[in-house]
C-alpha positions in Angstrom: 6.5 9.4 1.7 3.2 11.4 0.8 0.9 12.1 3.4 -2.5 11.3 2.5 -6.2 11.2 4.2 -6.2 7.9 6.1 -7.1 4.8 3.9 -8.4 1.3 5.1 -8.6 -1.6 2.4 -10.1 -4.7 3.3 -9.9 -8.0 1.5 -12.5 -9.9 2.8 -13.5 -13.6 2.1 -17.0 -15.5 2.0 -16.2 -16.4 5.4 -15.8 -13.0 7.2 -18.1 -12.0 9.6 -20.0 -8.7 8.0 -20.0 -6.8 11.7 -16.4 -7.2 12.0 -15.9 -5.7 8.5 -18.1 -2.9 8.6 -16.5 -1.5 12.3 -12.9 -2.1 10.6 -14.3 0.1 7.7 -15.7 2.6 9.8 -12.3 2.5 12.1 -11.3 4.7 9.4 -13.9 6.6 8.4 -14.1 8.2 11.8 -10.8 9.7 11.4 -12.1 12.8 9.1 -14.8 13.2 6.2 -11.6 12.6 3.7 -10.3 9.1 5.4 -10.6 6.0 2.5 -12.4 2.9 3.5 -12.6 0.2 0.9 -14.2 -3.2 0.7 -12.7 -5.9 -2.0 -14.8 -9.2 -1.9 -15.7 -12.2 -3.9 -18.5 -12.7 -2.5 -21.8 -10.4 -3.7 -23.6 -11.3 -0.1 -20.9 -10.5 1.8 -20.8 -6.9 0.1 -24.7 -6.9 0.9 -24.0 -7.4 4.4 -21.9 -5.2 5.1 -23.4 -2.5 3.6 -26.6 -3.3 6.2 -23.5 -3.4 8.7 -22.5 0.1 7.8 -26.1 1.3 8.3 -26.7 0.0 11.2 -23.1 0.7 12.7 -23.5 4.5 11.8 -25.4 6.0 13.8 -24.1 4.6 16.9 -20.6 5.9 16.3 -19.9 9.5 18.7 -18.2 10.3 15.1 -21.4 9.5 13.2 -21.1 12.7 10.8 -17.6 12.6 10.2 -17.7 8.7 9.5 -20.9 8.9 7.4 -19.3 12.0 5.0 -16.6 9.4 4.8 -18.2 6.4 3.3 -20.3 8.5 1.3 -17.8 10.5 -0.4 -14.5 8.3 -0.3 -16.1 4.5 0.6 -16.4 1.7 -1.6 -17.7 -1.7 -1.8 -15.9 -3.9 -4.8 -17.3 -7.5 -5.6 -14.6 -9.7 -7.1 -17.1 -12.1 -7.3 -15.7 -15.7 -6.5 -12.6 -14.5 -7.1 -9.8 -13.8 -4.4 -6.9 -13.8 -6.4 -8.6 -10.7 -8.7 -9.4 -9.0 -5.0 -5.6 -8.8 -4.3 -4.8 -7.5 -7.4 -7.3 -4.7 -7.3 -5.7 -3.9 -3.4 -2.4 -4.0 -5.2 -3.4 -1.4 -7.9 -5.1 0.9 -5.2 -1.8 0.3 -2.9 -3.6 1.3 0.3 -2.0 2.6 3.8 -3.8 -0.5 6.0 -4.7 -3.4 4.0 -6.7 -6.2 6.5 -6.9 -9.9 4.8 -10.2 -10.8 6.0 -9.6 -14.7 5.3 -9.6 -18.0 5.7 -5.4 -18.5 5.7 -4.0 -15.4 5.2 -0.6 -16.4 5.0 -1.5 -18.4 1.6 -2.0 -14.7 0.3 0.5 -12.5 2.1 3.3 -13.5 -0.6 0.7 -11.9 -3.2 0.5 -9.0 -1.6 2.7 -6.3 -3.4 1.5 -2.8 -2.6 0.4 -2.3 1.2 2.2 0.4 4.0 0.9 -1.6 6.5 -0.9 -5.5 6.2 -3.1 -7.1 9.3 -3.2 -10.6 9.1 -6.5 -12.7 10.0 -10.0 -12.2 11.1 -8.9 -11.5 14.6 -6.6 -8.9 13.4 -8.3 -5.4 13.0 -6.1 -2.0 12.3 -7.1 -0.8 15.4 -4.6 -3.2 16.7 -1.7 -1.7 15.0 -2.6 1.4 15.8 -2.7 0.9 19.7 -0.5 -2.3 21.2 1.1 -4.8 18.6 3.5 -2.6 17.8 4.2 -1.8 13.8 5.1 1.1 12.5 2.2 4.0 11.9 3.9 6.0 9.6 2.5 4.9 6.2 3.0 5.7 2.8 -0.3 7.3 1.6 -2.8 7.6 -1.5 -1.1 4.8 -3.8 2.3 5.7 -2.8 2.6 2.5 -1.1 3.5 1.2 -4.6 7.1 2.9 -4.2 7.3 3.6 -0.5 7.7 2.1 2.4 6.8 2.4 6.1 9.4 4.8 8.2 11.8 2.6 9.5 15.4 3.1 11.2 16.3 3.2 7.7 15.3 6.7 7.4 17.2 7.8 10.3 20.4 6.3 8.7 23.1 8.4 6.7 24.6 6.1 4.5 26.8 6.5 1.3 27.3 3.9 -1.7 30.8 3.5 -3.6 31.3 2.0 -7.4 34.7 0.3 -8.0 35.6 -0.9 -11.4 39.1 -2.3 -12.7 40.4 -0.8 -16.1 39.2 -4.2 -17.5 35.9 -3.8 -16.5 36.0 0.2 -17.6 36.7 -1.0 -21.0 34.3 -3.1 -21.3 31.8 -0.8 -20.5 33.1 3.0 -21.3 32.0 3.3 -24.9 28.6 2.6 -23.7 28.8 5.0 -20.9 30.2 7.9 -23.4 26.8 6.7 -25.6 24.4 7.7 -23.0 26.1 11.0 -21.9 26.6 12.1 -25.6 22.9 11.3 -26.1 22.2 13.9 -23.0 24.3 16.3 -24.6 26.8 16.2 -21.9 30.2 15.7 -23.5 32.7 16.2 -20.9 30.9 13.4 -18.7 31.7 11.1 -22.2 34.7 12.3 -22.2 35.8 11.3 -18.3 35.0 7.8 -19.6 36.8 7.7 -23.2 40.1 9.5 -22.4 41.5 6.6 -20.0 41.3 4.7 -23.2 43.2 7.4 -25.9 46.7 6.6 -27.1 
């Protein structure tokens, strides 16, 4: 897992309420003046509106510097416009560590959803939520790494081991290939380990 600033996405509907956007932005720009927040939308007046939001939101904050060096330097506002599915896929490309769908049913999206450390579902449903009493996990996979990692789970606590098995049916059926690959690598005794089971 690589550990990152903090990063917000949100994907954020027509239908979102502007004020709730903007403080889930700034949830995470208060963190520190590197800390991501990122607004995908298809709709051009939402975007409006929650840029006034952020204005306004600001300078009330006990964090105001730290949040406004935030969204200046590291916040974005991106209009899909009238276009959800497109939102999704640009969240998918950036592959953030909190990704809020701001939407009218977010479950019709959730299966679209490919790239996310940790996803909060629903207008009533800010990051702050996660972070303090429903319970995920808050050890995320950071700065696009969400595209290969996932959150810490018992999984990572685990020692495990794997095994291969194969008959001398299915070995033959497969060791010339195997000797192909580790000739190509230069690495003839590994071709070898695989061909001599199958010398007269």
């Amino acid at each position: 897992m690589i550990a990152g600033p903090s990063e917000i996405l949100v994907v954020a509907d027509k239908t979102a309420n502007p004020r709730y956007v903007a403080a889930d932005l700034l949830s995470q720009a208060e963190h520190d003046k590197m800390a991501s927040a990122v607004l995908v939308t298809d709709s051009y007046d939402l975007a409006l509106e929650v840029s006034k939001e952020l204005e306004i939101q600001i300078p009330l904050l006990p964090r105001a510097e730290i949040a406004r060096a935030s969204i200046d330097k590291n916040g974005k506002i991106i209009v899909a416009e009238g276009n959800l599915m497109l939102a999704i896929d640009i969240a998918n490309e950036i592959a953030p560590e909190h990704l809020e769908l701001v939407v009218d049913n977010p479950f019709d999206y959730l299966d679209k959803v490919k790239h996310a450390g940790s996803i909060f579902m629903g207008k009533y449903c800010p990051e702050a939520l996660g972070d303090y009493f429903a319970g995920p996990n808050h050890t995320l996979p950071t700065s696009g790494s969400a595209k290969f990692s996932s959150p810490l789970s018992v999984d990572d606590f685990q020692k495990k081991s794997q095994f291969t098995y194969y008959t001398k049916e299915a070995l033959e059926a497969v060791y010339k290939k195997v000797a192909k690959f580790a000739d190509k690598e230069g690495l003839h005794a590994h071709a070898k380990s695989a061909t001599i089971r199958f010398e007269d």
